[in-house]
DOBALO-908025 format. One line per 5 residues: number of its first residue (from 1); their letters; for each residue x, y, z of C-alpha. Coordinates in steps of 0.02 Angstrom, whole numbers. Example, Ala and Ser with C-alpha at 12.3 -4.5 7.8 and 13.67 -1.06 7.14 Angstrom:
// DOBALO-908025
1> AS> 615/-225/390  684/-53/357
***
This chain:
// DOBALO-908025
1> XXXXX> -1441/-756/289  -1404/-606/387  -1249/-512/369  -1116/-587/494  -944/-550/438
6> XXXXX> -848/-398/368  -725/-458/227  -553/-361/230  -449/-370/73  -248/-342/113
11> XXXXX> -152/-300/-42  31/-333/18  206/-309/-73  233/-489/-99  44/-564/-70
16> XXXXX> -131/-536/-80  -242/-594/70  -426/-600/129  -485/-592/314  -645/-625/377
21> XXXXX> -702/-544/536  -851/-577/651  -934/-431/764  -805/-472/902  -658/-415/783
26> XXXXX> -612/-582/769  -518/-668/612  -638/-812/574  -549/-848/385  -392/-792/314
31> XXXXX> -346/-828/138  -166/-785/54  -59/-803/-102  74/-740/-183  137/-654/-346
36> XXXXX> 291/-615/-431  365/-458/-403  469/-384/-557  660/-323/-547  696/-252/-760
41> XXXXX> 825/-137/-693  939/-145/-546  843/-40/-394  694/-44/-534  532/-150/-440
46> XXXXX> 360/-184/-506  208/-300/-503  93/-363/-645  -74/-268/-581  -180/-405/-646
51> XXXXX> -86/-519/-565  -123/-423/-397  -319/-417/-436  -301/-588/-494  -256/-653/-340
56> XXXXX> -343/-535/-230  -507/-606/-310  -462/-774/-282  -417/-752/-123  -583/-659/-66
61> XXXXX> -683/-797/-152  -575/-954/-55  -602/-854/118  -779/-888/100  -759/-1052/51
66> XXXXX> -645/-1092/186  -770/-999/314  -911/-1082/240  -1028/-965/220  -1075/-863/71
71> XXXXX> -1073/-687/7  -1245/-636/74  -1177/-659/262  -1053/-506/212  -1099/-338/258
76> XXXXX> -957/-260/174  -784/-248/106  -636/-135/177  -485/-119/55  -305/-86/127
81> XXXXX> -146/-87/32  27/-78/1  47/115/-15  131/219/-168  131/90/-291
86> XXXXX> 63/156/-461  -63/97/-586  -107/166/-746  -232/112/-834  -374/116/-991
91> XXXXX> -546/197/-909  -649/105/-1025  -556/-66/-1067  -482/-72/-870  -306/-128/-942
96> XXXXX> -173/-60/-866  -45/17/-991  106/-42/-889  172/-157/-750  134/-58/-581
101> XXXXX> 297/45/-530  316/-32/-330  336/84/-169  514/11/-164  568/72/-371
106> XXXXX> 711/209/-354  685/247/-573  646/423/-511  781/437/-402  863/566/-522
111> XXXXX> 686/667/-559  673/689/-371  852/761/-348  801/871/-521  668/941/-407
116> XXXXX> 780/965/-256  892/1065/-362  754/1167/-416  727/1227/-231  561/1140/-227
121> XXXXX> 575/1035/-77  494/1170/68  357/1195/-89  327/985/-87  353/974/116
126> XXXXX> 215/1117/167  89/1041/61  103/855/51  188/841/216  309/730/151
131> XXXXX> 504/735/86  542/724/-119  595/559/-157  553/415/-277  459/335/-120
136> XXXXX> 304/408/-152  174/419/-326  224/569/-391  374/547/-488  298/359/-536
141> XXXXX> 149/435/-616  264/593/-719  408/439/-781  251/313/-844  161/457/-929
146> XXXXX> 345/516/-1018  411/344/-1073  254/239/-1109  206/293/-1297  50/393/-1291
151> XXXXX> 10/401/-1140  36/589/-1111  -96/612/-1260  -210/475/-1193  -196/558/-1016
156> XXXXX> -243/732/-1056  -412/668/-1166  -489/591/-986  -443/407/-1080  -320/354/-937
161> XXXXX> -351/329/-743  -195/363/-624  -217/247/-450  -134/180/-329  -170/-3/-260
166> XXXXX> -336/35/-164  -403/128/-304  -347/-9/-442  -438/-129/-329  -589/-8/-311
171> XXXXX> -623/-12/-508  -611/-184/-538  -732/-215/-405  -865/-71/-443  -791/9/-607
176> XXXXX> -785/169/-471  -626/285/-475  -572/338/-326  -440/332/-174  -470/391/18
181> XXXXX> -362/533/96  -256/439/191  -168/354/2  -184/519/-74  -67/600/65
186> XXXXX> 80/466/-9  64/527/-185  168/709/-174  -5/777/-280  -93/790/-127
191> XXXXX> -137/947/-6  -159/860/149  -203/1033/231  -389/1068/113  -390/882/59
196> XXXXX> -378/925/-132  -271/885/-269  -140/1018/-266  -139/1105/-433  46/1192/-405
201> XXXXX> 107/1014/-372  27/947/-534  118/1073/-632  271/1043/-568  265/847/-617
206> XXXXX> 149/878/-766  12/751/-711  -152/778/-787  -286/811/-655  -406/718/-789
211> XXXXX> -315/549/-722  -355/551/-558  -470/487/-423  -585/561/-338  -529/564/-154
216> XXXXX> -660/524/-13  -649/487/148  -601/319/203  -767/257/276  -891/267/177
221> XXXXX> -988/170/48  -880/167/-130  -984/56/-231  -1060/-111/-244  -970/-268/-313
226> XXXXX> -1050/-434/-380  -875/-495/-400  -855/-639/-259  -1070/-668/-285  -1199/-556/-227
231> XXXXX> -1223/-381/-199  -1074/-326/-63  -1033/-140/-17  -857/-77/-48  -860/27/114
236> XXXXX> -662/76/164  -522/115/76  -355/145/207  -162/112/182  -88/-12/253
241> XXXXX> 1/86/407  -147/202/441  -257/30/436  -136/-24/568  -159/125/669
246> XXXXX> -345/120/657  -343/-72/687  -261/-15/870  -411/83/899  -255/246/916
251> XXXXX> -425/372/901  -351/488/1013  -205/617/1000  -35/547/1048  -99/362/1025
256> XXXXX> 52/270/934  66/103/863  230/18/795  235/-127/667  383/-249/669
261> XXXXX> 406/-324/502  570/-319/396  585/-137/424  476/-38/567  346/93/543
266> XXXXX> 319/194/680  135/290/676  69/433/803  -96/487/798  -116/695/810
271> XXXXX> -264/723/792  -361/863/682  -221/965/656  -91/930/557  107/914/649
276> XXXXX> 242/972/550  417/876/600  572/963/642  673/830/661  638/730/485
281> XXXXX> 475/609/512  333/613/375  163/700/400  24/613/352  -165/596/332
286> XXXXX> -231/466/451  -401/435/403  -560/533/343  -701/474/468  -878/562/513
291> XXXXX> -832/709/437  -663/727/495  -495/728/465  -359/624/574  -184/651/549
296> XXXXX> -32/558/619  170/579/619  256/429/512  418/390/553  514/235/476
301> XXXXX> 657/108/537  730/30/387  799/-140/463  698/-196/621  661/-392/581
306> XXXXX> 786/-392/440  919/-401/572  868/-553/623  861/-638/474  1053/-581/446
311> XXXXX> 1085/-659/608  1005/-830/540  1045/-823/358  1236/-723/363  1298/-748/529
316> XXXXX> 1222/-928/559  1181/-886/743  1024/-934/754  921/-1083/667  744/-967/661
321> XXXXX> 662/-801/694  602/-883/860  761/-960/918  829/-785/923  726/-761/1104
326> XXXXX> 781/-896/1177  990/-871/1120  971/-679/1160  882/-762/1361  1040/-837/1388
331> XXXXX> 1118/-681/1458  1059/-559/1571  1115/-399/1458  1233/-405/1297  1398/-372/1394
336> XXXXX> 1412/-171/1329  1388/-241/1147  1285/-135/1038  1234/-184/847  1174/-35/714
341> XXXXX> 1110/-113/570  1124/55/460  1149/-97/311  1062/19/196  1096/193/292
346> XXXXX> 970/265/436  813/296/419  711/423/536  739/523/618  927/512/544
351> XXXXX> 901/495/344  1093/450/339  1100/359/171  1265/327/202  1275/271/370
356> XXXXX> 1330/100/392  1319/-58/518  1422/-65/639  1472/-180/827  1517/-96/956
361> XXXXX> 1598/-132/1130  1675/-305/1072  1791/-395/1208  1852/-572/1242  1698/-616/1347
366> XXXXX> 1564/-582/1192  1464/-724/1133  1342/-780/1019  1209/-719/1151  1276/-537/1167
371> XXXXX> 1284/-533/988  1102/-613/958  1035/-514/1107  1114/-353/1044  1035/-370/878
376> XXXXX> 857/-378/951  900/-239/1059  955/-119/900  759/-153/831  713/-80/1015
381> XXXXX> 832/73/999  780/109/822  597/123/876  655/233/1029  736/355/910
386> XXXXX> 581/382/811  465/396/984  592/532/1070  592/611/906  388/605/909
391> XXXXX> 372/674/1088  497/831/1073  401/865/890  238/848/1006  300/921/1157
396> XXXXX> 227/801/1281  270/597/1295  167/477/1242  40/369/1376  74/198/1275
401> XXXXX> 150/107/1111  41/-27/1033  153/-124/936  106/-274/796  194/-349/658
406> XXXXX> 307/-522/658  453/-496/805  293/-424/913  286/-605/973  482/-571/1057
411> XXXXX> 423/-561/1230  611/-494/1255  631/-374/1143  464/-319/1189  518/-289/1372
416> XXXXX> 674/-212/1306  560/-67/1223  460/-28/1376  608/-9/1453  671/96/1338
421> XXXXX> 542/198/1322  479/186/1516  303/191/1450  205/24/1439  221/-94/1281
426> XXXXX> 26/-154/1227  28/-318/1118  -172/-342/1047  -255/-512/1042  -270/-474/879
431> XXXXX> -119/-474/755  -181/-462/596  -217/-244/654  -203/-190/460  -357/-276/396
436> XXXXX> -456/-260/550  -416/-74/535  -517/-93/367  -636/-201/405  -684/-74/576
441> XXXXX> -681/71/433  -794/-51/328  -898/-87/467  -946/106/535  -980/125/367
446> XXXXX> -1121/13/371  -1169/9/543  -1092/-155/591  -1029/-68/735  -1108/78/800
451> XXXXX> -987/183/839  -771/206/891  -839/169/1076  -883/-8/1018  -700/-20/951
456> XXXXX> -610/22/1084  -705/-128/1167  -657/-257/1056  -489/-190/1040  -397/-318/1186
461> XXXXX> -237/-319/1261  -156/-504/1240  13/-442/1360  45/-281/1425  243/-253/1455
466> XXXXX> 289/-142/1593  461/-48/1605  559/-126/1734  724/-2/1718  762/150/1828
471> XXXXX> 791/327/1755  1004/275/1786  1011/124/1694  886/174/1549  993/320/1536
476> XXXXX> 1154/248/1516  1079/122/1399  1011/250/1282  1174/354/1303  1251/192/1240
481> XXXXX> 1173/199/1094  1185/359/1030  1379/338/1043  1370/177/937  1266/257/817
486> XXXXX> 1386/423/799  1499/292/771  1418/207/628  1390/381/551  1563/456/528
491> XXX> 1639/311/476  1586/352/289  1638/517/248
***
């Protein structure tokens, strides 16, 4: 049988799933399931990581199934993943020597302000690109190697490997050690600038550089698994955001993509140079492809869809994600209302931790609609922050925003971006953009498809949003909004 299908394997916070895609991009299979996630501690998180590859296998194995077709009709497998959760585990044995510390795990909180203190933060930011905090690997890696017994010892003899998710998945498949650039860049141990570990930054945490992978770039052949049957190429490794942005065939500087899930992540593509913020967002390795480098600015909204599910599970104003639409249609505008749902502070390009939610511009005429319609609209705003904040770190505007994730399917907040942002709002056919951006790493790989030319043709528009606001009224919206959110911020002094 000739090879049909590339098999992408997405290793999420809360589930592990399998997609199938044919040479037209398209998901032929999908496969998902759960696992628990771990809370010891208040604000402590973790998973089991054989749980993970546990049900990643089983997953990858039922895709086929449900397909049906078998493993020989796969040309390869592209890996993406949650990002900056940590794995330690036995080299020869494969055990790990502790529950996976999650992306979301603030243990480390008071190691990073330790750092802080020491005046290390410009030393962190120039070469990582990132900010010090318990976020990223780092400080996960320093706390498992100082409180598990041993492990320090066991690290320094070569006897333990250090990996995030991709690379946990990568052994167990091929019994290979390694990660791609674009999940070294979240680990604070990374130089994003030669693409090496950085020995300073090892110091300063006291990691071991026996205990880590090799880093490679993301498309390439890792190794060879007989796990799901057969002889399949391991061929990508990406995160999950950068997977995104690949999957939106973004190739080209100032190409941005925004994901709507519980929070947003906002991703611009810039190209083979490195951007350093002014104004707060992460730099970042994109992706390592045909001998080069991408990198992109990262800049996160902390509640995006999580506002509507306070509207439906606190409020009671809506019944469902999708009935928000259709309340919020029920009036033309919200009435001057504007929601900030700072419920955990404000993210970029704000980082006010303690920032909180506020409604402003109540009067006797709002409704259930303003209130529904302003909450959408504060998901919109969010994202607008994060773009303006791109463009003047840039210095130019940005052609487009290709946007996936759940509230993607809100034709009206949708509408409400492009006006926002007076640049056109791209929804793909395609959805599921963070394993196809694997499985199109996966495929170059291997030659599935020849070439990013051959991408950018399957990538699809499903609806293209136009902005229908003039400069007056877009102004006054977005003047709107930064009053309500100076609001929100000096409340809590």
């Amino acid at each position: 049988m000739s090879a049909r299908y590339i098999l992408a394997l997405d290793q999420g916070t809360t589930s592990s799933r399998s997609i199938l895609f044919d040479r037209e991009g398209k998901p032929v299979a999908a496969a998902q399931q759960e696992f628990r996630q771990y809370y010891p501690r208040p604000g402590w998180v973790e998973h089991d990581p054989m749980e993970i590859w546990e049900s990643q296998l089983a997953t990858a194995r039922a895709v086929l199934e449900k397909a049906g077709t078998s493993p020989a009709a796969v040309a390869a497998i592209g890996i993406t993943n949650q990002r900056e959760t940590t794995v330690v585990w036995d080299r020869r044995t494969g055990q790990p020597i502790h529950n996976a510390i999650v992306w979301q795990c603030r243990r480390t909180t008071d190691l990073c302000e330790q750092l802080k203190g020491q005046g290390l933060e410009e030393t962190f930011r120039s070469r990582t690109g990132l900010v010090i905090d318990a976020y990223f690997s780092g400080t996960k890696v320093k706390w498992l190697l100082d409180h598990v017994p041993g492990a320090r010892e066991r690290a320094a003899r070569g006897e333990l490997c250090f990996g995030t998710i991709d690379s946990w998945l990568l052994y167990k498949l091929t019994g290979v050690h390694a990660t791609d650039y674009s999940n070294a860049s979240r680990t604070l141990l990374f130089n994003i600038h030669d693409c090496r570990w950085d020995e300073t930054l090892l110091r300063r945490l006291d990691v071991p550089p026996e205990m880590l992978p090799e880093a490679r770039p993301s498309s390439q052949v890792y190794g060879v698994t007989t796990a799901i049957g057969g002889e399949i190429p391991v061929a990508s490794l990406i995160g999950d955001q950068q997977g995104a942005l690949f999957g939106q065939a973004a190739f080209d500087p100032r190409d941005c993509k925004n994901t709507y899930g519980t929070g947003c992540f906002l991703l611009m593509n810039t190209g083979e140079k490195p951007v350093a913020s002014k104004s707060g967002l992460l730099t970042t390795i994109g992706w390592g492809l045909g001998g080069k480098v991408e990198y992109a600015l990262e800049g996160s909204v902390f509640v995006g869809g999580a506002v509507v599910q306070w509207l439906r599970d606190e409020l009671k104003l809506i019944d469902s994600a999708a009935h928000s639409e259709t309340v919020a249609a029920e009036v033309e505008d919200t009435g001057g209302v504007y929601i900030v749902p700072a419920f955990v502070g404000l993210g970029a390009p704000h980082w006010d931790m303690r920032a909180r939610g506020v409604i402003v511009g109540l009067t006797r005429g709002a409704g259930r609609a303003h209130l529904v319609r302003a909450a959408l609209e504060s998901i919109a705003f969010q994202s607008a922050d994060v773009v303006r904040t791109m463009e003047r770190d840039m210095g130019a505007g940005i052609p487009q925003l290709r946007v996936d994730g759940g509230a993607a399917a809100n034709n009206l907040l949708m509408q409400h971006q492009a006006n926002l942002l007076n640049i056109p709002v791209m929804r793909g056919q395609t959805i599921e953009t963070t394993a196809l951006g694997a499985a199109f790493l996966a495929g170059l790989a291997v030659g599935f498809w020849p070439g990013l030319d051959a991408l950018r043709g399957i990538w699809q528009p499903e609806r293209v949003f136009e902005p229908q606001w003039d400069a007056t009224r877009r102004q006054r919206a977005l003047a709107g909004w930064d009053d309500a959110v100076r609001r929100c911020r000096s409340q809590v002094g």
